[in-house]
C-alpha positions as CSV (number, residue, x, y, z in Angstrom):
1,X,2.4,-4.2,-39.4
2,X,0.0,-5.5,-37.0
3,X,-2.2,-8.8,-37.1
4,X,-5.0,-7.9,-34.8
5,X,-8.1,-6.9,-36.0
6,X,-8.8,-5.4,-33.0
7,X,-5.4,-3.1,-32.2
8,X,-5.2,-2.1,-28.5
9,X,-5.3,1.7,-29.3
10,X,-9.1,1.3,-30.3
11,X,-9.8,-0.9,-27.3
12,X,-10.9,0.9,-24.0
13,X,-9.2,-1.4,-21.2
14,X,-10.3,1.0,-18.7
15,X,-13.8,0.6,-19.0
16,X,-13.5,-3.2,-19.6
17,X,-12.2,-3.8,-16.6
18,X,-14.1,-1.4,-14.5
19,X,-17.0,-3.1,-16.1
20,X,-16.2,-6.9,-14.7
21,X,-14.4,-5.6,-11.3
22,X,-17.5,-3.5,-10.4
23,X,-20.2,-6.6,-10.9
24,X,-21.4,-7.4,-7.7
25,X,-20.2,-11.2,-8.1
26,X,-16.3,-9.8,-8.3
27,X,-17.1,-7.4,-5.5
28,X,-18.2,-10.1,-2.6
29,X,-15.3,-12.4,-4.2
30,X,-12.9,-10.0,-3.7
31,X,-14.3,-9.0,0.0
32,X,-14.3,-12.7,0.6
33,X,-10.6,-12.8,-0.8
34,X,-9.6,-10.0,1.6
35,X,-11.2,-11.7,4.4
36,X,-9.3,-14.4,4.0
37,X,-5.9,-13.0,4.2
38,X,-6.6,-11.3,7.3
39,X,-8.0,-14.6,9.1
40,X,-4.4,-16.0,7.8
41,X,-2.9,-13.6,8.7
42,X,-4.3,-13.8,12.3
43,X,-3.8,-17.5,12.4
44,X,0.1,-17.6,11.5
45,X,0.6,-14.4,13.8
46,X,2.1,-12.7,10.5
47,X,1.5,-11.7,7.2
48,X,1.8,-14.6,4.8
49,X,4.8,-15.4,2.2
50,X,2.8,-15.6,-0.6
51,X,-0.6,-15.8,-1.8
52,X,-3.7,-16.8,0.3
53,X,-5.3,-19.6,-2.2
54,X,-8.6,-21.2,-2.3
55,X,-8.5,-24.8,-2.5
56,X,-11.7,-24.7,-3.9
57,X,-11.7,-21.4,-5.6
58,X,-15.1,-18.7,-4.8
59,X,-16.2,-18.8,-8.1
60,X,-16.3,-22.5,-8.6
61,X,-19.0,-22.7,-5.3
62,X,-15.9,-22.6,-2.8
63,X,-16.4,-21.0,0.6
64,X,-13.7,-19.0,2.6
65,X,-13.4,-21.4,5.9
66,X,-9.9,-21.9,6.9
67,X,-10.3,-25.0,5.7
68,X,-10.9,-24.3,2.2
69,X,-7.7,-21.8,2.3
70,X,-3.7,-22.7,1.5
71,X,-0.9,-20.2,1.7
72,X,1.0,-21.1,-1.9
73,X,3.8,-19.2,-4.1
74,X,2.0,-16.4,-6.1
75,X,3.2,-17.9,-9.3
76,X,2.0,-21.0,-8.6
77,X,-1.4,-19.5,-7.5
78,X,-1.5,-17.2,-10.4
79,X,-0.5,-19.7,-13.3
80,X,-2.2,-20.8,-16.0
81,X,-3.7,-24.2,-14.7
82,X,-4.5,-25.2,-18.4
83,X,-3.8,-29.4,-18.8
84,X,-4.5,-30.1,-14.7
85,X,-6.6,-32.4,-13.6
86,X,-10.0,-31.4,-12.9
87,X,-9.5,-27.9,-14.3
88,X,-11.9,-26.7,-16.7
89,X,-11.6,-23.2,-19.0
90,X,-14.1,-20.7,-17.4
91,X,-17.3,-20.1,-19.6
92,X,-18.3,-16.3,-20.2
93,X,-21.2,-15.4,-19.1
């Protein structure tokens, strides 16, 4: 018996997420993150093991300079970053 007062079959995850991926914000940050693997890409002369991270991530006012990017494991890039230092939980908008 399920929990959720919300069950998934009621839930329309399609239009969710077409909904936050097409805002222009997640459009230029996802242009920006594209832009950044190619410039890696170009600088190490191959594709990159891993993800292309930003140290300071785009939506936290980060820009995409080489400086600003790291090659790192995609798990840890990808984790939940919960508990670190300096980390605070995204407010919605």
């Amino acid at each position: 018996m399920p929990t959720s007062k919300n069950p998934p079959s009621k839930r329309d995850y399609k239009h969710e997420y077409a909904e936050y991926q097409g805002r222009p914000e997640q459009i230029k940050h996802r242009a920006e993150r594209n832009e950044a693997r190619r410039a890696e890409t170009k600088k190490l002369g191959h594709a990159p093991v891993g993800d292309v991270a930003h140290i300071r991530p785009l939506a936290g006012g980060g820009g995409n300079k080489l400086s600003n990017e790291k090659v790192e494991s995609a798990a840890k890039n990808r984790s939940w970053r919960k508990g670190q230092r300096g980390y605070t939980v995204p407010k919605d908008t």
